[in-house]
C-alpha positions in Angstrom: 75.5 152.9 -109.1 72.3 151.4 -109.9 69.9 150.3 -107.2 71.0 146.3 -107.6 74.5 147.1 -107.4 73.5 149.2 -104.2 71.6 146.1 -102.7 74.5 143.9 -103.5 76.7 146.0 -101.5 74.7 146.2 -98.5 73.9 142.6 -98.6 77.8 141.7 -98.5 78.1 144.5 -95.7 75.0 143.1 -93.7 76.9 139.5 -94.4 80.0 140.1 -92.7 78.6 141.8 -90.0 76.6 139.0 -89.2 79.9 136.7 -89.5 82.0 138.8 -87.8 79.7 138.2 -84.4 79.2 135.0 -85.3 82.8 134.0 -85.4 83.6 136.9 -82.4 81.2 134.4 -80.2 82.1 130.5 -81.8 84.9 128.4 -83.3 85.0 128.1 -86.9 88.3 126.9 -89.0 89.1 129.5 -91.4 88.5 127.4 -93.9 84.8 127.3 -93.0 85.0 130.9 -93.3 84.3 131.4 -96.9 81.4 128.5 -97.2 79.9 131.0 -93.3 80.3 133.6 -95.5 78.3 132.7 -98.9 75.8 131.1 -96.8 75.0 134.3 -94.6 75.1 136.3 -97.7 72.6 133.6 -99.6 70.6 133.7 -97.0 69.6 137.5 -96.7 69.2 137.9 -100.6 66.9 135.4 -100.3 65.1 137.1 -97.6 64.9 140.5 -99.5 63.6 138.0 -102.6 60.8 136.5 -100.1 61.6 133.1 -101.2 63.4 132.4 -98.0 62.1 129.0 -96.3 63.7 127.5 -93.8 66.4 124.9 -94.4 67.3 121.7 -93.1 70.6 121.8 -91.0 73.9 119.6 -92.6 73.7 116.6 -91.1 77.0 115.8 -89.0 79.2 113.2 -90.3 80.1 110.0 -87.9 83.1 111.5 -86.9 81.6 114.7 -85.7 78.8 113.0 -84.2 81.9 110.6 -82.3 84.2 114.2 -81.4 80.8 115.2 -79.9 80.5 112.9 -77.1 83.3 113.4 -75.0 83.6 111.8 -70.9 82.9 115.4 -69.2 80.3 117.1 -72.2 78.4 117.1 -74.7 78.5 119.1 -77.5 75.5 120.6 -79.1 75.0 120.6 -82.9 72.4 123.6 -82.2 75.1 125.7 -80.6 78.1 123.7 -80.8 78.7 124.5 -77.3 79.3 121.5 -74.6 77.0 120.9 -71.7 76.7 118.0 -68.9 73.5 117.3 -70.2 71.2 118.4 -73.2 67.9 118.2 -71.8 67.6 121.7 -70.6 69.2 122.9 -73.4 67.4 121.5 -75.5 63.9 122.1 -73.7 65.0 125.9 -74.0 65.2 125.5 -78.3 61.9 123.9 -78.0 62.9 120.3 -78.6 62.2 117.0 -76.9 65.5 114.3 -77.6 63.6 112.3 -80.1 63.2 115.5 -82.4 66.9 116.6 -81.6 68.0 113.2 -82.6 65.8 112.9 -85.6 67.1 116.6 -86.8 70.4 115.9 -86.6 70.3 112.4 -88.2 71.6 110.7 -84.7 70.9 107.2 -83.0 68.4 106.6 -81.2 71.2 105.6 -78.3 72.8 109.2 -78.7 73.5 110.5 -74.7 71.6 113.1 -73.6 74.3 113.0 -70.6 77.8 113.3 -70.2 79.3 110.0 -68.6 81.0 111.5 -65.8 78.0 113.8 -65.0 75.8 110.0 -64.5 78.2 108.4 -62.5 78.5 111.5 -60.3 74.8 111.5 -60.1 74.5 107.3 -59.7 77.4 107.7 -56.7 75.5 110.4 -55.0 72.5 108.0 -55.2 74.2 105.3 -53.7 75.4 107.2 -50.7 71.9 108.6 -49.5 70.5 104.7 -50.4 68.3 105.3 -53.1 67.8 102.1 -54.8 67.9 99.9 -52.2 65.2 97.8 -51.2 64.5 98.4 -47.4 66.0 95.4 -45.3 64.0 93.3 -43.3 64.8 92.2 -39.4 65.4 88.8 -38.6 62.4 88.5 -36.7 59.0 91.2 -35.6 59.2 92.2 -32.0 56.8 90.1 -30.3 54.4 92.8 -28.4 54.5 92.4 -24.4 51.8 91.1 -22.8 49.2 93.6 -21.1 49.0 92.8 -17.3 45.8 90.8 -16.6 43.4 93.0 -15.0 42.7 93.0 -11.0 39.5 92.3 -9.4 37.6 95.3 -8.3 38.2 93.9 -4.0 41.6 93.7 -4.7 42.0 97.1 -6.3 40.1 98.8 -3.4 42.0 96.5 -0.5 45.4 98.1 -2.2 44.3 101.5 -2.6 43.4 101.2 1.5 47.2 100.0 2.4 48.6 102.3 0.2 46.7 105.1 2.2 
């Protein structure tokens, strides 16, 4: 066996290893499997080659991006795993929402959270009162008068009776 054939062999081993934890730890349809498969084993002959660059991910197609948004997640095109919200996720990858919509090819309207996850969030709002302006009484409490202040005689002629 020559030393290609040996490189060859090692690169389809190294391949679907890498697939095999892959698929152990995501959904994929099996017929997916082959395209995993070929791209895996592209992908580390052209890292022994050096010519490796990084590619620019598939964009999803309109029915993928629709399948993504469902009431109670989100599902992530990084990942493909669903979340109530992206931001954190996302802010963990290193992207902002702009550069995870622009990546992906998505609207600038895309959700970054899942419906029921807002309105649970607006409701809890409501019931502490955030968002409401503060209510104004019909009318200030006028302040009490102070009493009017005694005569120094008179002060002094009580302060005897009291005595």
């Amino acid at each position: 066996m020559t030393q290609r054939d040996g490189d060859k062999s090692r690169f389809v081993t190294l391949a679907s290893e890498i697939v095999s934890a892959y698929v152990s730890n995501n959904h994929v349809q099996s017929a997916d499997l082959p395209k995993l498969l070929n791209d895996i084993h592209g992908a580390i002959q052209g890292v022994c080659a050096g010519g490796m660059t990084a590619a620019a991910p598939d964009k999803p197609t309109a029915q993928a991006i629709r399948r993504s948004v469902t009431p109670d997640f989100l599902i992530s095109f990084e990942d493909g795993k669903p979340y109530k919200t992206l931001r954190r996720h996302l802010t963990l990858r290193g992207l902002t929402p702009e550069a995870y919509r622009a990546k992906w090819g998505l609207d600038p309207d895309y959700p970054m959270t899942a419906q029921s996850y807002s309105e649970q969030r607006s409701q809890l709002a409501r019931s502490l009162g955030l968002g409401q302006q503060r209510r104004k009484s019909a009318a200030p409490p006028a302040p009490e008068p102070e009493p009017a202040p005694q005569p120094a005689k008179k002060r002094a002629a009580r302060r005897k009776e009291d005595a």
